[in-house]
N, C-alpha and C positions, 0 to 999 in steps of 0.2 A: 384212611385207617391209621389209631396211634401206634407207635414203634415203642416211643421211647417207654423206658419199663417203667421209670418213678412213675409216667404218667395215667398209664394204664392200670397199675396197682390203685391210683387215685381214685380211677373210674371206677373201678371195681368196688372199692367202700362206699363211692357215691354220698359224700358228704359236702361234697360245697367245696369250702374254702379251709378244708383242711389239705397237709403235707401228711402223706403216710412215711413216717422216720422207719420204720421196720415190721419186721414179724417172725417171732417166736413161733417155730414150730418144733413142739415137741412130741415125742408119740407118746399117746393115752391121755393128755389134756388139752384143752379148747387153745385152739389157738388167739394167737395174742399181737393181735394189730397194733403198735404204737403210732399215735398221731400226734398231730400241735397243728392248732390253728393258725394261719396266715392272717393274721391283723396288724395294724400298724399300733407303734407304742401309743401308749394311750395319753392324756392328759390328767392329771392330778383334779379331782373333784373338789378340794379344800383351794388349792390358791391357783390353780391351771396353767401349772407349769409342765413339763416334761416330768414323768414319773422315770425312776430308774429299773432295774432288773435286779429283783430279787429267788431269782433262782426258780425251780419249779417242782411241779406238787402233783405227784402220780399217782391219777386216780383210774382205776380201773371197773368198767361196765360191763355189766351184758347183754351184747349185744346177739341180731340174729343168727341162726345160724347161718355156714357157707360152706360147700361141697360136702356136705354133711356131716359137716362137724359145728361141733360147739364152739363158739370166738366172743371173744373178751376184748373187748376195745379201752385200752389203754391210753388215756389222753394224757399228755403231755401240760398239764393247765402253768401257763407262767404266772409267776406272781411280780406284783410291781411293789413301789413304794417310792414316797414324795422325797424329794434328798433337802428340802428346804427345815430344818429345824425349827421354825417358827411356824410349818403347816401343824392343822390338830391331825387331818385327814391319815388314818392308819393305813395298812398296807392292802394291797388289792388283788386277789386273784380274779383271771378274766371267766366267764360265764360265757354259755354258748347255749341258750334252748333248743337249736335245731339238732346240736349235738345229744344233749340229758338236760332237765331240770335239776335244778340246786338239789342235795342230797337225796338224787336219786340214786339207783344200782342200777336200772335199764336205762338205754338208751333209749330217746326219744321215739323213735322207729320200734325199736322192740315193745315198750311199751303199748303202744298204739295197736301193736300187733297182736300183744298178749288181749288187750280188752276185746280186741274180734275173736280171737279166739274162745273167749271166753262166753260171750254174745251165742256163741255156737254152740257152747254147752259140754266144751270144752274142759276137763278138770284143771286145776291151778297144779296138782301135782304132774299130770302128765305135758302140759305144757313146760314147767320148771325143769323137767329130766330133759325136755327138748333141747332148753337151753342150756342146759348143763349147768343150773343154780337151783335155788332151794325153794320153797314154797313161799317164804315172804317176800323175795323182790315183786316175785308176780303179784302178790295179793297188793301191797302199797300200787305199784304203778295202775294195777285195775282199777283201785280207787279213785287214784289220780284222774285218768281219765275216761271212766266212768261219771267222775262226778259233774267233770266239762261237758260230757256230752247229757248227762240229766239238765243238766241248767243249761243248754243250747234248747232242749228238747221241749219247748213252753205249748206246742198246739197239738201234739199227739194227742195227750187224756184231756185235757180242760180244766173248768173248776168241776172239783166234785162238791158234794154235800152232804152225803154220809156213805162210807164203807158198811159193807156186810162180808162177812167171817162165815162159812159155810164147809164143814169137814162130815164128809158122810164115806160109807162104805161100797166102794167101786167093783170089786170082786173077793171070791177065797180064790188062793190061788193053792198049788203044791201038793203033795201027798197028805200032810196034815192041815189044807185046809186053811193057810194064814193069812188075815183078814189083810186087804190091801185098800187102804182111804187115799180120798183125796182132799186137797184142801183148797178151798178157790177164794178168791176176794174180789169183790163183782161190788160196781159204784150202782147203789140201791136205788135214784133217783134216776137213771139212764138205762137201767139192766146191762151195764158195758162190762165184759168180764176183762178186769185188770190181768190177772195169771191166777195158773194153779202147780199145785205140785203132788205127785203121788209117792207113795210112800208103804 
């Protein structure tokens, strides 16, 4: 069993090879994990030298929730830069996928998480109040990894060779009566029904 608290706090974010620097708790908003990743300095890409420390660049994500609150994972990104005057090579902030993709707002994991949820038929709003952010982070990161898992997904449906478009009237529903359709799209040469939706 760990004692020591930096270490335990570490476990708890479950990020690898990051140092949790702190956390921001304040009442009525998400709390606010700050991290920095544990990497060794890097090598300059232009002449591969030692890069120096140019300071760093606080970018903050959303990430899942924890004990029921909303939490913002503040990363700590350091930035480098080549000290040799003859390199062209400009300055370098360090990158971490397992943390966020490049101009993401979720975190990697959140993400991930949002598109199950989503999968499930889940609204983009009521997931976003979960996390305690707004309807776009969710909708980009769904994209994001929606559109990985369409292009993993090569032998679900097959080749098709022609769609059919089919909206017809499923019931009246209500005291007056209002028409409820549905709308289906079925690959014509297989009879395979893609999805529908009612409405």
């Amino acid at each position: 069993m760990g004692v020591d608290p930096t270490r335990v706090c570490e476990l708890l974010v479950g990020l690898g090879d990051v140092e949790v620097v702190g956390v921001d708790d304040d009442v009525g908003v998400p709390l606010r994990v700050h991290i920095r990743r544990r990497a060794a300095r890097p090598d300059c890409d232009g002449c591969g030298g030692r890069l120096w420390s140019d300071g760093e660049k606080l970018v903050e994500l959303v990430d899942l929730p924890a004990f029921g609150r909303p939490v913002q994972l503040v990363w700590h990104k350091r930035r480098w830069r080549c000290p040799s005057s003859e390199c062209s090579a400009g300055p370098v902030t360090e990158r971490d996928p397992r943390i966020a993709p490049a101009r993401e707002k979720l975190t990697t994991r959140a993400g991930r998480w949002v598109t199950c949820q989503a999968g499930r038929g889940r609204s983009f709003n009521e997931v976003a109040s979960e996390l305690g952010c707004s309807w776009h982070p969710v909708n980009a990161s769904v994209q994001r990894w929606g559109e990985a898992l369409l292009e993993a997904d090569t032998d679900r449906i097959g080749d098709t060779q022609a769609l059919g478009l089919d909206e017809h009237l499923m019931w009246r529903r209500g005291r007056f009566r209002h028409k409820a359709w549905a709308t289906s799209i079925v690959d014509i040469s297989r009879g395979h029904l893609f999805g529908h939706s009612l409405r």
